[in-house]
C-alpha positions in Angstrom: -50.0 -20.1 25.0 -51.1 -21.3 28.5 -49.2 -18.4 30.8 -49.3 -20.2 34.1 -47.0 -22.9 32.1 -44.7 -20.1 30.9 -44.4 -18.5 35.0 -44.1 -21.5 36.5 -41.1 -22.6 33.8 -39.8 -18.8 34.8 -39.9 -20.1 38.1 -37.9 -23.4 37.4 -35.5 -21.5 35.8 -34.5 -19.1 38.9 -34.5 -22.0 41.4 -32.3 -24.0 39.3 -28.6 -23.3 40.1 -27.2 -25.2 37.0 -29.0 -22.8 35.0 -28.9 -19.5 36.4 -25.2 -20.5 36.6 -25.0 -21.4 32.9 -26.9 -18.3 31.7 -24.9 -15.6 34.2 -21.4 -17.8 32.7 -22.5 -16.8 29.1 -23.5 -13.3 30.0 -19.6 -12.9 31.4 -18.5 -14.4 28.4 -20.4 -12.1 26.5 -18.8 -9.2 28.3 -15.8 -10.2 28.1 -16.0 -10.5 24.6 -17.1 -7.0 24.1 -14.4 -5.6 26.1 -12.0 -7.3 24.1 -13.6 -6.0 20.7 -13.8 -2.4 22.3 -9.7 -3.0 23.2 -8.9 -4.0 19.9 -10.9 -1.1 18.3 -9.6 1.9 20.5 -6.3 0.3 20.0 -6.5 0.8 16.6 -8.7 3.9 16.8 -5.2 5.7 18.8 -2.6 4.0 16.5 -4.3 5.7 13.8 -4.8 9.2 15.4 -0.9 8.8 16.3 0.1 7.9 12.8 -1.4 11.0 11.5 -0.1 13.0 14.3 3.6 11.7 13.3 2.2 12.0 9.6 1.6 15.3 9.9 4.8 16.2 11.4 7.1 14.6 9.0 5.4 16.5 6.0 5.5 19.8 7.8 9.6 19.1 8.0 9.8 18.4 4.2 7.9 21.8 3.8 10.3 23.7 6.1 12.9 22.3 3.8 12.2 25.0 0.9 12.8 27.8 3.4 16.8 25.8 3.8 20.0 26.2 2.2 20.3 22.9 1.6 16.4 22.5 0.3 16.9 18.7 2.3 18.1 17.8 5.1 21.4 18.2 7.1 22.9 14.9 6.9 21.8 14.1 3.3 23.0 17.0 1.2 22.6 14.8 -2.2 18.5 15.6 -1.6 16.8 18.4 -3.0 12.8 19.1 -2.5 13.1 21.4 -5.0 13.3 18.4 -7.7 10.3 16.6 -7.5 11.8 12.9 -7.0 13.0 13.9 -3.9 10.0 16.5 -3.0 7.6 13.2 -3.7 9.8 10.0 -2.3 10.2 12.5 1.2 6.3 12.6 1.4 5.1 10.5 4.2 1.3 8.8 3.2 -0.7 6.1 4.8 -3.5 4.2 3.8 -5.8 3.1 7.3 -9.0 0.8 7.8 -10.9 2.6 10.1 -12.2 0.2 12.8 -16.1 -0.1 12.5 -17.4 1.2 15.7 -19.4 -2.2 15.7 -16.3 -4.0 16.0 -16.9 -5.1 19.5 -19.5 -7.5 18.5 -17.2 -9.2 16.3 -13.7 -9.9 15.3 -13.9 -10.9 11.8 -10.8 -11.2 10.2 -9.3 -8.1 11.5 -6.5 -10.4 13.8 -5.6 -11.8 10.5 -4.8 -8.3 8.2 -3.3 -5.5 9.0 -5.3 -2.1 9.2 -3.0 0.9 8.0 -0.1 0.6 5.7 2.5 3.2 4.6 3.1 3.7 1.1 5.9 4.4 -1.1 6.9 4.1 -4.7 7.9 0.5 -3.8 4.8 -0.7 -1.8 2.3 -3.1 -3.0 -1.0 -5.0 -1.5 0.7 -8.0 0.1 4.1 -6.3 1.5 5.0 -8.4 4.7 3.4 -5.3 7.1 0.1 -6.0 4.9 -0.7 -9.9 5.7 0.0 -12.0 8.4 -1.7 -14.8 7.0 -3.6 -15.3 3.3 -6.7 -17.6 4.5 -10.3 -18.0 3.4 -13.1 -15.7 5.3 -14.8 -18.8 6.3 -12.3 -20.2 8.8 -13.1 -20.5 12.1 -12.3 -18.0 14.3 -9.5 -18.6 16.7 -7.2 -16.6 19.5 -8.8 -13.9 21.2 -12.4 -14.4 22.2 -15.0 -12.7 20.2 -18.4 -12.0 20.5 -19.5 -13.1 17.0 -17.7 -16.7 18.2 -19.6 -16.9 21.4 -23.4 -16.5 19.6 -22.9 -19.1 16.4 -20.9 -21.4 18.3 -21.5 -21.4 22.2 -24.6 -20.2 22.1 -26.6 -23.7 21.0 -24.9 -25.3 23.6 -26.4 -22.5 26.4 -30.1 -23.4 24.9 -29.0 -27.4 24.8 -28.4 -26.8 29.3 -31.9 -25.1 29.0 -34.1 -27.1 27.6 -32.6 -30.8 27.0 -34.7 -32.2 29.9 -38.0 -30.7 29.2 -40.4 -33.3 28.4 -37.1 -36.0 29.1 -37.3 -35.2 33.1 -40.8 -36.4 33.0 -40.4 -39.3 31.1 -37.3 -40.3 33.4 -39.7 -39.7 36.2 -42.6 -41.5 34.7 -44.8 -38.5 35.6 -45.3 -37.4 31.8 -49.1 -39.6 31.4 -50.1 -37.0 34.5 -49.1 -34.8 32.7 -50.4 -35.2 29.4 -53.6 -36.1 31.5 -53.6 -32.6 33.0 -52.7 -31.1 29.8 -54.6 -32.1 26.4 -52.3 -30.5 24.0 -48.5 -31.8 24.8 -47.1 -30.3 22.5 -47.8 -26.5 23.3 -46.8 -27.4 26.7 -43.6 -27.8 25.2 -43.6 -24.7 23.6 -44.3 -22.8 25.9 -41.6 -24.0 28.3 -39.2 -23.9 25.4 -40.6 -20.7 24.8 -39.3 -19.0 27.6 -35.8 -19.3 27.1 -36.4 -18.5 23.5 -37.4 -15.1 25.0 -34.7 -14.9 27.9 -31.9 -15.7 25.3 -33.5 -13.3 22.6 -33.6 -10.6 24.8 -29.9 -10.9 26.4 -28.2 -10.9 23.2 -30.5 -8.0 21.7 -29.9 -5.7 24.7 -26.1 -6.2 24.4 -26.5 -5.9 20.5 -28.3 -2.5 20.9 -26.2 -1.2 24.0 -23.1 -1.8 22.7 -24.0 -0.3 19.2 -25.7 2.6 20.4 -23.5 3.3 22.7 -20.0 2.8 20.5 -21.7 4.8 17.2 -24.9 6.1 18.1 -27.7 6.3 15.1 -24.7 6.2 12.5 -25.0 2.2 12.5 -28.5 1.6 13.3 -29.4 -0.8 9.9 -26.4 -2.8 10.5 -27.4 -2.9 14.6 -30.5 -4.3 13.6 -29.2 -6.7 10.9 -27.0 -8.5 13.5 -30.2 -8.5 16.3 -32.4 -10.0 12.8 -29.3 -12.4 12.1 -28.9 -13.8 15.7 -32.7 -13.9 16.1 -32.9 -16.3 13.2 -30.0 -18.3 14.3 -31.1 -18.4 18.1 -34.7 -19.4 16.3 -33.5 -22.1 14.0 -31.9 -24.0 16.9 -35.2 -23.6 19.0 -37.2 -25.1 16.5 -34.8 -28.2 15.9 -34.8 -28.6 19.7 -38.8 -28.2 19.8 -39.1 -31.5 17.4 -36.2 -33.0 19.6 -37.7 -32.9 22.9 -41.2 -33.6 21.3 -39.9 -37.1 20.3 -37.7 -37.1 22.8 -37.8 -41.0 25.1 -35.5 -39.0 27.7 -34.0 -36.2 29.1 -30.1 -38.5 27.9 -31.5 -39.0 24.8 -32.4 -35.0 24.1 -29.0 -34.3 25.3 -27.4 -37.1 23.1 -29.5 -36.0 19.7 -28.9 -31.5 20.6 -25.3 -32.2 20.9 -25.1 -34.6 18.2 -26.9 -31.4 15.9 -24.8 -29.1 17.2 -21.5 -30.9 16.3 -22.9 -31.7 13.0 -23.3 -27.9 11.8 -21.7 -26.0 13.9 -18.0 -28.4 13.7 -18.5 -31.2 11.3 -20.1 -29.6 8.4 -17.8 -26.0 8.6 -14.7 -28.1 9.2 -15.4 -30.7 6.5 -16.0 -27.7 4.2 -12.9 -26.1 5.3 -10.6 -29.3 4.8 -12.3 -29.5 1.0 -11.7 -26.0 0.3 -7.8 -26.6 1.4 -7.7 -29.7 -0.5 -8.9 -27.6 -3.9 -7.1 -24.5 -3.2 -4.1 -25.1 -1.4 -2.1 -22.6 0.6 -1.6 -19.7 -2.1 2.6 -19.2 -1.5 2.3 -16.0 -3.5 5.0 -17.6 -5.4 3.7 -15.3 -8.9 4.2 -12.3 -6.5 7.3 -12.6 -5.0 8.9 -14.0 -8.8 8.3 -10.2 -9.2 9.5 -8.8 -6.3 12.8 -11.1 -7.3 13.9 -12.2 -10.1 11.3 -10.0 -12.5 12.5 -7.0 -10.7 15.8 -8.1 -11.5 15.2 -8.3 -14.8 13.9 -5.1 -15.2 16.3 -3.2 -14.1 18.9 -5.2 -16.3 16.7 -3.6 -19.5 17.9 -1.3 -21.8 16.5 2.4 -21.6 14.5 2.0 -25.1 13.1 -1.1 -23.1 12.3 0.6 -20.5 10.8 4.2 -21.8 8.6 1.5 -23.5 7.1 0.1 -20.8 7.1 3.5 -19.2 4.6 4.6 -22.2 2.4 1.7 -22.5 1.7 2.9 -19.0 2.0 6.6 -18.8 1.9 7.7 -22.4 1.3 11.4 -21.2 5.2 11.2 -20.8 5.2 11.4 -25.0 6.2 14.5 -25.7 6.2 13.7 -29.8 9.4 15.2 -30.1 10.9 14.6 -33.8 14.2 14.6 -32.4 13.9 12.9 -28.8 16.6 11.6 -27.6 16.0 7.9 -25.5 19.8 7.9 -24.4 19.9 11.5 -23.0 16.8 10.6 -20.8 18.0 8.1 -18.9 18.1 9.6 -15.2 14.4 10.2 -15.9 13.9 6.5 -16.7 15.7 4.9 -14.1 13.9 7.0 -11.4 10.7 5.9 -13.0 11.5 2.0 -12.7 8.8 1.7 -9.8 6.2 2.5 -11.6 6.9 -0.8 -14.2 7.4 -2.4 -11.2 4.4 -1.4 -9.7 2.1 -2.4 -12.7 3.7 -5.9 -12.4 3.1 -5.9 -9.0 -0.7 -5.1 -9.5 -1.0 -7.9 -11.6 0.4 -10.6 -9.5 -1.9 -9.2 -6.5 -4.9 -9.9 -9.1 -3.9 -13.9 -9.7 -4.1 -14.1 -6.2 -6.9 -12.2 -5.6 -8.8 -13.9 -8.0 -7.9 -17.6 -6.6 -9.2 -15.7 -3.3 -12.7 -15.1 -4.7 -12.4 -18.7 -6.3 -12.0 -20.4 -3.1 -15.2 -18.0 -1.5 -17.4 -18.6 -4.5 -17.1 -22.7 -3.9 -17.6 -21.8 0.3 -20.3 -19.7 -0.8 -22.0 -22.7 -3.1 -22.3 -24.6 0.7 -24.3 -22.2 2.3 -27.7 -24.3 1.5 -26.0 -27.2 4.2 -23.5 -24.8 6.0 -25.8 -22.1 7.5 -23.2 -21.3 10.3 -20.6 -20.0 7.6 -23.5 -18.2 6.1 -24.4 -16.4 9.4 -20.4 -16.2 10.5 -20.2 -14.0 7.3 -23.3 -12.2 7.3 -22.3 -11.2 10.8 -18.9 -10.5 9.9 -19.9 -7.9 6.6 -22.1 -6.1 9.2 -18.9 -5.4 11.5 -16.7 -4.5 8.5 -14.2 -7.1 9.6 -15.0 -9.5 7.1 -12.4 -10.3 3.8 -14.5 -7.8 1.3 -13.8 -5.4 3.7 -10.2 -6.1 4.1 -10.3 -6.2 0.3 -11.5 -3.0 -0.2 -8.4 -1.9 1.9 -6.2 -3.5 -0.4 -7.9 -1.7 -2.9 -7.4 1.3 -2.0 -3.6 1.3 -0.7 -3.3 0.1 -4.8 -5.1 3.1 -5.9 -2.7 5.1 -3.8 0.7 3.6 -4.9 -0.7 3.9 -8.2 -1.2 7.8 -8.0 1.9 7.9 -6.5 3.5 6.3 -9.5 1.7 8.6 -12.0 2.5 11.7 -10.0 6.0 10.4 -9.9 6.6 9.7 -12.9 5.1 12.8 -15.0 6.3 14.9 -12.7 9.6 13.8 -13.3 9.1 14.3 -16.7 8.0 17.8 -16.7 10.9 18.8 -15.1 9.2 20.9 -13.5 10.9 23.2 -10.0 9.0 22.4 -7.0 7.8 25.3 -4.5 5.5 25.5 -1.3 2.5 25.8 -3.2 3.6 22.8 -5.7 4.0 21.0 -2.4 1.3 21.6 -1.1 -0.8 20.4 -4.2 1.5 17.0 -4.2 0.6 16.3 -0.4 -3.4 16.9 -2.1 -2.4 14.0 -4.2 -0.7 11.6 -2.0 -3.1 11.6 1.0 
């Protein structure tokens, strides 16, 4: 690398006004990004702390309860914590995405899902508080800005402002034959001046990479802080070298522009868009029309059933609740069943939440199978798995608030069962269970 070409494009760069202006606007946009991501994650940080607060607060009633008369409140004299129905339906519990302390640095999908949800024996993985919108992880990101947005899709456009007219200024000029005269080997005098904003750019977005990290989670996240400084690097590094054979061939500093834009539409807007609109045309919109036949008519239906129906279905799911009593008696039990319903309900719940899980996973396996000519949805998701805002993480949520209704359920219902009087310590062991 000839140095006094790398100083004296250093220089360049500070006297020209377009540029320094260019690279001070993406720095702001950068910022503002972060702060942003940083109100979006203490935002969510204090709702949570305040849920638990209130959480907290509304259990600690139920326990005072015991000590009552009543055992239940004043104004509903028909409840009774002593029975464990009422001592389990009167328990508050939430299930919460924590916010990844790398959240700043990108979005994801975390505008699009909700990140706490409070469960009862009726609560499933796609309640209306749950989803604001089913849509594919690949989409692009719209709304607020984020900083994830800025790097894969402005950031190309900052290195096209750069470097389109090195090598096409020259040629415009007709000064490029001096040039080449002065310097035998063209090509790493293109290099070299490309070069430098390679460096300038690498270093901007690693700093804020590792200052915001650092400073937002300390050590905890250091492997994904450096996958997201290795992602961008390689992004940042594959667009240099497109633009080194560019200006190379380049016949002038219009025609650099003209073919950098024209590569920049083509993958970072035609391609992901194209792939989108296909994706949509194969798997349309999913109306969750399986899941809410349950939550209708199915549920309906199932309460319409007769008890020997129901203590049925009750069995194939909880068949702790056979007591293999010779002389059981279906028709004597059925306040036990009918308080038990949500648990059917539940189970069919589940398994409308799996069809449309699995049409989910359908729709990101075929995205996925575009990666080798859509590299921006590949880095868009990379980038969004290291900030835990991407749709496996959200899926994991889901998976969990199902894990919770379904303990619930089972607590619920063989509880019920038992018939077993409820105390402080019995309490106590439920609120174990349900958070």
């Amino acid at each position: 690398m000839n140095f006094s070409v790398f100083l004296y494009e250093s220089r360049h760069f500070f006297k020209s006004k377009a540029k320094i202006y260019s690279y001070l606007f993406f720095v702001l946009l950068c910022l503002l990004s972060i702060i942003n991501g940083y109100k979006m994650f203490n935002k969510q940080t204090q709702t949570i702390l305040k849920i638990n607060d209130q959480k907290k607060i509304e259990n600690e009633r139920v326990l005072n309860w015991f000590d009552s008369i009543n055992k239940g409140p004043e104004n509903k004299k028909w409840i009774n914590v002593e029975d464990p129905y009422w001592a389990i339906r009167s328990t508050t519990s939430y299930i919460f995405k924590e916010p990844s302390s790398l959240m700043p640095l990108g979005l994801g999908q975390s505008q699009q899902f909700g990140f706490y949800k409070k469960v009862n024996r009726w609560s499933s993985t796609y309640d209306n508080d749950m989803v604001e919108e089913i849509s594919n992880y690949e989409r692009l990101i719209s709304g607020n800005i984020d900083f994830s947005f800025i790097i894969i899709f402005l950031l190309p456009i900052i290195l096209i402002i750069f470097t389109y007219n090195i090598n096409g200024l020259e040629k415009d000029f007709g000064i490029h034959k001096l040039i080449l005269i002065q310097s035998n080997r063209l090509k790493l005098w293109i290099f070299t001046r490309l070069l430098f904003y390679l460096l300038l750019i690498l270093f901007t977005i690693s700093t804020i990479i590792i200052s915001v990290g650092l400073f937002n989670s300390g050590l905890h996240s250091i492997q994904s802080i450096l996958s997201l400084i290795l992602i961008s690097s390689f992004y940042i590094i594959f667009f240099f070298i497109v633009f080194y054979f560019i200006v190379t061939n380049g016949k002038s500093g219009s025609s650099n522009a003209l073919k950098m834009i024209s590569f920049w539409l083509l993958f970072c807007v035609i391609i992901p868009g194209s792939v989108h609109q296909y994706v949509s045309y194969k798997y349309p919109v999913n109306y969750m029309t399986d899941f809410l036949d349950v939550n209708r008519k199915q549920t309906y239906d199932t309460f319409k059933l007769k008890n020997s129906d129901l203590y049925n279905k009750l069995l194939a799911i909880h068949p702790d609740i056979n007591n293999n009593d010779t002389d059981f008696d279906i028709s004597l039990e059925r306040r036990k069943i009918r308080r038990s319903i949500s648990s059917i309900i539940n189970q069919m719940n589940i398994e409308a939440a799996n069809k449309i899980e699995r049409q989910n996973e359908d729709k990101n396996s075929l995205i996925r199978s575009t990666y080798f000519f859509n590299p921006v949805s590949f880095v868009q998701n990379i980038w969004n798995s290291c900030t835990s805002t991407d749709y496996d993480s959200y899926k994991k949520f889901r998976s969990e608030i199902e894990k919770s209704i379904k303990s619930r359920n089972k607590l619920l219902v063989l509880e019920i069962w038992k018939e077993k009087k409820v105390d402080k310590k019995t309490y106590r062991e439920y609120l174990k269970v349900l958070n």
